[in-house]
N, C-alpha and C positions, 0 to 999 in steps of 0.2 A: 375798778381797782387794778393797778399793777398787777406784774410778777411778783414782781419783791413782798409788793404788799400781801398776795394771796401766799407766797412761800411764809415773809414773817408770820402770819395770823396761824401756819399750819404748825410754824419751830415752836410756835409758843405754848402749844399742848403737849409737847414730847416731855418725855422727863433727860433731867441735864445731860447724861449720857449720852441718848440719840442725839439732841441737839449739836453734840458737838461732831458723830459721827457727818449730820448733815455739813459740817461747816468743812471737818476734811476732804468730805466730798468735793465741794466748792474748788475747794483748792487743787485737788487733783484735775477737775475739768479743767480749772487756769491754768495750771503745768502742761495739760496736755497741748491746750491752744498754743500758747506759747512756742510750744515744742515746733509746730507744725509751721514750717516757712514757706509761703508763696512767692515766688516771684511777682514781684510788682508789677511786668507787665502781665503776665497771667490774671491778677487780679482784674488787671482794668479791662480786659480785653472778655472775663466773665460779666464783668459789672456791666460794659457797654451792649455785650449781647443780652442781657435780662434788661433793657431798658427798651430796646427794639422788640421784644417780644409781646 
């Protein structure tokens, strides 16, 4: 089973309230990512050292 699938099977016993608490959640982790800019070669230059490791 997924993530998704183990988080949906867990939303589906909350009552309506929490469930939506969970979903703002959700959304706040995407703002936050979002938020956070990497420089493109920083990325690749972490990407290519966890590949050599």
């Amino acid at each position: 089973m997924t993530v998704a699938e183990l988080a949906y099977e867990q939303i589906k016993t909350l009552p309506e309230n929490q469930a939506r608490e969970v979903l703002d959640f959700i959304g706040y982790l995407k703002e936050k990512r979002a938020s956070i800019k990497i420089p493109a070669t920083w990325a690749r230059r972490v990407r290519s050292q966890a590949i050599l490791a």
